[in-house]
Each structure stands twice: as C-alpha cells, then as structure tokens.
N, C-alpha and C positions, 0 to 999 in steps of 0.2 A: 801268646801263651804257648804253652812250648807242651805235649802228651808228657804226664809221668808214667801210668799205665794204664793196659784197658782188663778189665774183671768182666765173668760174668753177675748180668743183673739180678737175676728174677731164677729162681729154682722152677718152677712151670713153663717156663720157655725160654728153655737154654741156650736160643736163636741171639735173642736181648743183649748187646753186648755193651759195659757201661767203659767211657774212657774217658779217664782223669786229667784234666787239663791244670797249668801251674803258672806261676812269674819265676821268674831268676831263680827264687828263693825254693825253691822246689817246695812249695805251696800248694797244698790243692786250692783252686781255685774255682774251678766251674765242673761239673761233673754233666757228660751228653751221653744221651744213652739212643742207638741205634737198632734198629729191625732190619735184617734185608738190606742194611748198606744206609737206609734213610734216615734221617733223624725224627724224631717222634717225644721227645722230654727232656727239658734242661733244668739243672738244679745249681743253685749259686751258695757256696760257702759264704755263711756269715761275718767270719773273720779277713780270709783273706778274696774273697772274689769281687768284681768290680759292681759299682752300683747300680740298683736296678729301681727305674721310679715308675711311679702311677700316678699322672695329672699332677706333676711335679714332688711326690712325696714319695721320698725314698720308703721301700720296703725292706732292704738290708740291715742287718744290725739296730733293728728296733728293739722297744719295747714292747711286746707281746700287748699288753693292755692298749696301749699308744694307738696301733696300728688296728688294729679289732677294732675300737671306734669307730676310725676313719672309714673300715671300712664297711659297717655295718649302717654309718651314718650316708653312705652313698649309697645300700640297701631300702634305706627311709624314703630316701628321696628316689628310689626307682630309677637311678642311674646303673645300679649292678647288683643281681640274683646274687648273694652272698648267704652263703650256709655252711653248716658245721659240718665236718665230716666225719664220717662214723667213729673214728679213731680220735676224735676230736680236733682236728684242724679245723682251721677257716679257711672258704676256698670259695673262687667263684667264676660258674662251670661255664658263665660266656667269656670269658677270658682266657681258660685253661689255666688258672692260676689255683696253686693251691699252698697257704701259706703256714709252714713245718715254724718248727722252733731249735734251736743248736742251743749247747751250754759253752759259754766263751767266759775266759777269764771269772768264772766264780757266777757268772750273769747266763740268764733267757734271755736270748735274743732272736730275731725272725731271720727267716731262710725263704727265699721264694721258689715253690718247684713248680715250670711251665710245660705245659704240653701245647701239640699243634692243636690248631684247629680243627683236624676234625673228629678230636676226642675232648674238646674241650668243654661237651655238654654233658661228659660226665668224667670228668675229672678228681670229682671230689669220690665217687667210687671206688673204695681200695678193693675191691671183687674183680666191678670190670673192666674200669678205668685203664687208663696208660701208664698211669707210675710205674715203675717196677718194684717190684718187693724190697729190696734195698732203701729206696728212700721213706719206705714205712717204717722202718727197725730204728732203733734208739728213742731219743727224747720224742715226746710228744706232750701236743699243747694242753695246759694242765684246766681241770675240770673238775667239778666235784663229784667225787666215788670212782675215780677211775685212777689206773696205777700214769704216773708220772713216764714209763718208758714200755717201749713196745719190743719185742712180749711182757708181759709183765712176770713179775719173778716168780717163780715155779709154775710156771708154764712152757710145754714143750711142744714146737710148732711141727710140723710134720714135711722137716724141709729135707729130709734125707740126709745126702752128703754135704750140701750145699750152707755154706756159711755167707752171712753179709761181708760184705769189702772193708766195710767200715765199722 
C-alpha cells in the first residue's frame, strides 16, 4: 500500500498524527494513526481495505446485526468481555478491538478500529481510550433514542479550528 496522506487526528493532541494508507486505485484503504513516531490504532475501510478475521470470521464489510451476535455470543460463552461503547459501538477491551459502522453503496456495513495492547483494556472509552477523535465522527452503530451519526445534528463540539479528515 502506497501513503495518500497523513492529517492530524485528534484536536486535544495535536502530537497524533493520522496517515492514509491506499492500493493503485488511490483508495483509502487502512488509516494508522501514530504518537511519538509509534503506532498506537489502526482502522480498516470497509469498502476498500484488506480483510481482517476473528477465529476465522471476517469482521469487514459485515452486517452490523451479523457480527454483534457473533460477537456477543463469544460474550456468553466467556470467550471475550464484549460491551457497548458509550457512543454505541461494540467493542471488546481485551482485544483492543472496537467495532464502528461505514455507509457503503446505500448499506451499514462494519469497520474494525484496533488499538495496541496496552490501551486495549480500555478501548471502548471514547474519554480516555486510544482512538483518536476522528474515528468517533460520522456514522455510528445505530440504537434506540440515539441520533445515527456523531455529533449529532445541531450539536456543536468544541473542536476549535480542528476539522475531521473525513
């Protein structure tokens, strides 16, 4: 994969530097987001970014419902601390995994955002967590009484000059 560009991530720590990774097709394809030179969060486009599995079942380009089961039902079974995240993701914080939603061709589909280890016990945290604010903005996983996208509309965040990349 080839850099498209790099943006900053996170308006609170303008250290965070996020950069856009592609195929041929000038694609975003994987978005890494860096502190200090080190990597710390990766996010993979639902459309064009490569597949990414769990105990063989892909998590890209799901159906939101699909994947929730899966993985709530490895919740059941005490295979994986899976919970909701305040903004309404599913996420689950021994993994670093925290599983967004993208709108593709007219469809919800999943997106997986991973952090290292050792933020990965609070992951699902969008306070103190590793994500960077950028991958909280737009679509989010839908729920009842809560708006479909982040911020939600007429709501104004207190980002300064700072806009999302995307």
């Amino acid at each position: 994969m080839a850099e498209l560009r790099r943006f900053r991530a996170d308006p609170s720590f303008w250290e965070n530097l996020g950069v856009e990774f592609g195929t041929e097709c000038a694609e975003p394809a994987v978005y890494a987001y860096f502190a200090e030179g080190l990597l710390f969060c990766v996010a993979v486009d639902a459309v064009h970014g490569p597949q990414v599995t769990l105990w063989g079942r892909d998590l890209i380009a799901c159906v939101p419902a699909d994947l929730e089961r899966f993985l709530l039902h490895a919740h059941d079974c005490e295979v994986l601390n899976v919970r909701y995240v305040p903004r309404g993701n599913l996420g689950a914080e021994g993994l670093g995994l925290v599983v967004r939603v993208q709108e593709a061709a007219g469809n919800v589909v999943t997106r997986p955002v991973m952090v290292a280890r050792v933020w990965a016990d609070r992951c699902t945290d969008d306070w103190e967590g590793a994500i960077p604010e950028c991958e909280w903005v737009g679509r989010q996983w839908t729920y009842p009484g809560h708006s479909a996208h982040w911020p939600p509309p007429g709501y104004a965040p207190n980002w300064g000059d700072w806009q999302p990349p995307f």
